[in-house]
N, C-alpha and C positions, 0 to 999 in steps of 0.2 A: 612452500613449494610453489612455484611461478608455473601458469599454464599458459603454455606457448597459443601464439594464435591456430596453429591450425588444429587443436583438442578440441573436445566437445565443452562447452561451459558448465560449469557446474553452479548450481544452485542449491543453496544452504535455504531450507524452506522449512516450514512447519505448518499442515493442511487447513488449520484454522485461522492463520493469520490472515487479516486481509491486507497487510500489506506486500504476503508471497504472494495471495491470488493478482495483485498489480501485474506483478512482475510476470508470475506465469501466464499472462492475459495477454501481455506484451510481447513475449516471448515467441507465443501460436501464432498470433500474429504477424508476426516478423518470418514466420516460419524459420527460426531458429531452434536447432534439436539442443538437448543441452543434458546431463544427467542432474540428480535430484541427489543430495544431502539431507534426509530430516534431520530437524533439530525439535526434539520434543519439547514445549514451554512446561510441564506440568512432569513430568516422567524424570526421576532422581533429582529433585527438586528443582527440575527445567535442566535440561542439557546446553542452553546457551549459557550457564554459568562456568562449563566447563576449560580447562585453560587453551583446548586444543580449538572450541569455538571462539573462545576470547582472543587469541591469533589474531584470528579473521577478520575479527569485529570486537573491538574496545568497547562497545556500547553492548555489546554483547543481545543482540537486536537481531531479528531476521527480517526480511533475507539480506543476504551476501549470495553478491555475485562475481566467480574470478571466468573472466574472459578477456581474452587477447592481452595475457601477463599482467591483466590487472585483477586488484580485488578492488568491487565496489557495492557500498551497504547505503541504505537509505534507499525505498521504491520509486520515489520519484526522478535520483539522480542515475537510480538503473535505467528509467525509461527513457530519460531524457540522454541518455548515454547510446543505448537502443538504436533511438530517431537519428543518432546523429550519425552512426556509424549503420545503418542500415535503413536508408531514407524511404523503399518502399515496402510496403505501404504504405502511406504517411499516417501518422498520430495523430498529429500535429496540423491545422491550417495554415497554409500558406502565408497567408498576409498576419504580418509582425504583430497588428495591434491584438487581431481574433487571439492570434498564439500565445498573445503573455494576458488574455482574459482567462483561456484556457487554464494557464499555468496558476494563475489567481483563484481559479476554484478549486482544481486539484489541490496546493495548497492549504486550502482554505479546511477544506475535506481534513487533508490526509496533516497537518498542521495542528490546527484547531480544533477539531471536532475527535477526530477517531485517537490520537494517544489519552484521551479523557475516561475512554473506556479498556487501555492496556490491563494483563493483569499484573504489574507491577504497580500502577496508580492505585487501584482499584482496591487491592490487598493494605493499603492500606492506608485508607479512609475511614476504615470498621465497619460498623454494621448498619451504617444508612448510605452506604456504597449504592445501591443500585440505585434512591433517591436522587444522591447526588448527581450520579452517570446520568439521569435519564434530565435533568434540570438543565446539565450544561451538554447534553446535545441536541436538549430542544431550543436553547439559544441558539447554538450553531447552527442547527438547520431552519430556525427565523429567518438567521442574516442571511444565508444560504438565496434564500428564497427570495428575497430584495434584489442579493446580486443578479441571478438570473432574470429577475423583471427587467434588468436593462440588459443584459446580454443574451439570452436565450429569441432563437427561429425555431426551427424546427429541431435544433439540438441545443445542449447547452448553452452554446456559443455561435451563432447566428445561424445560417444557410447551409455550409458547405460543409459536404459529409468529407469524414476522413474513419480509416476504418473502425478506430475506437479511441476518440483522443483521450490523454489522463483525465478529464473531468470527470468523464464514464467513467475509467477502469477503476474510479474512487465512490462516484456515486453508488450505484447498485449496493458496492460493498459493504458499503457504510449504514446503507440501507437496513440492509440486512442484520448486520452487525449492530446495529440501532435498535434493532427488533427486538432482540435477545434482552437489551438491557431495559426497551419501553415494555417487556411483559415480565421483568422482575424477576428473571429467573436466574439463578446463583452460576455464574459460571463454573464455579469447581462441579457443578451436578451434572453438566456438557460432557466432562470428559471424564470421569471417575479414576 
């Protein structure tokens, strides 16, 4: 089903994922109203498995976003999709170089570090899964750290506020999402 541009967007999300809180971060932001799709990762053996999810998204990954007749999957290419078609508030700084340092850590985030802790990886590694998760995103967020000693002012990426560029909408998340696996707790015990 194709949704016209002037529909509400809908979003295929699932409340834990950090790469729907991207999107739905981008979203408020943009002050764009949109409705919500869950898709459960763990409820009848993940409902992204489903063929009616799988439609939407091959990769069978959330979120999916369909607005103005398109469907688009991957957080980053929502957001940068977002910026382009609804320019304020900006994401995004101005000047080209800040904006592809930005795009360099989001990246780097949402790239390198955070599909390390997906629970399709993660399921199966076996039973020193959360050792592993927690080794290679304490690497990630070493080199993390390096980057930012040459880019980071007062935000990630030099001086110039913009409302929440993707470096943010990754960092926090990740963060957070980090936490979970640097204090060794089982994912499946999250959500029963």
């Amino acid at each position: 089903m194709l949704i016209m541009a002037s529909e509400k967007p809908i979003l295929y999300s699932y409340f834990r994922s950090s790469c729907s809180w991207r999107v739905r971060i981008a979203l408020a932001l943009k002050g764009i109203a949109y409705d919500v799709v869950p898709v459960n990762l763990l409820k009848d053996g993940g409902q992204q498995f489903s063929a009616e999810f799988k439609a939407a998204n091959p990769m069978q990954q959330v979120p999916v976003l369909k607005i103005d007749g398109i469907t688009l999957s991957q957080s980053l290419a929502i957001i940068h999709y977002l910026e382009d078609t609804h320019p304020n508030p900006r994401l995004l700084p101005q000047d080209p170089k800040k904006r592809a340092q930005v795009r360099m850590i989001a990246d780097h985030i949402a790239a390198g570090i955070q599909p390390i802790q997906n629970l399709s990886i993660l399921n199966k590694i076996g039973e020193k899964k959360m050792e592993w998760a927690q080794n290679c995103i304490t690497s990630g967020f070493q080199a993390l750290e390096q980057i930012l000693q040459d880019t980071a002012g007062r935000y990630c990426v030099g001086d110039e506020p913009c409302e929440l560029s993707p470096s943010l909408h990754c960092l926090p998340l990740q963060l957070a999402s980090s936490f979970v696996c640097s204090e060794a707790v089982a994912i499946e015990a999250l959500c029963p």
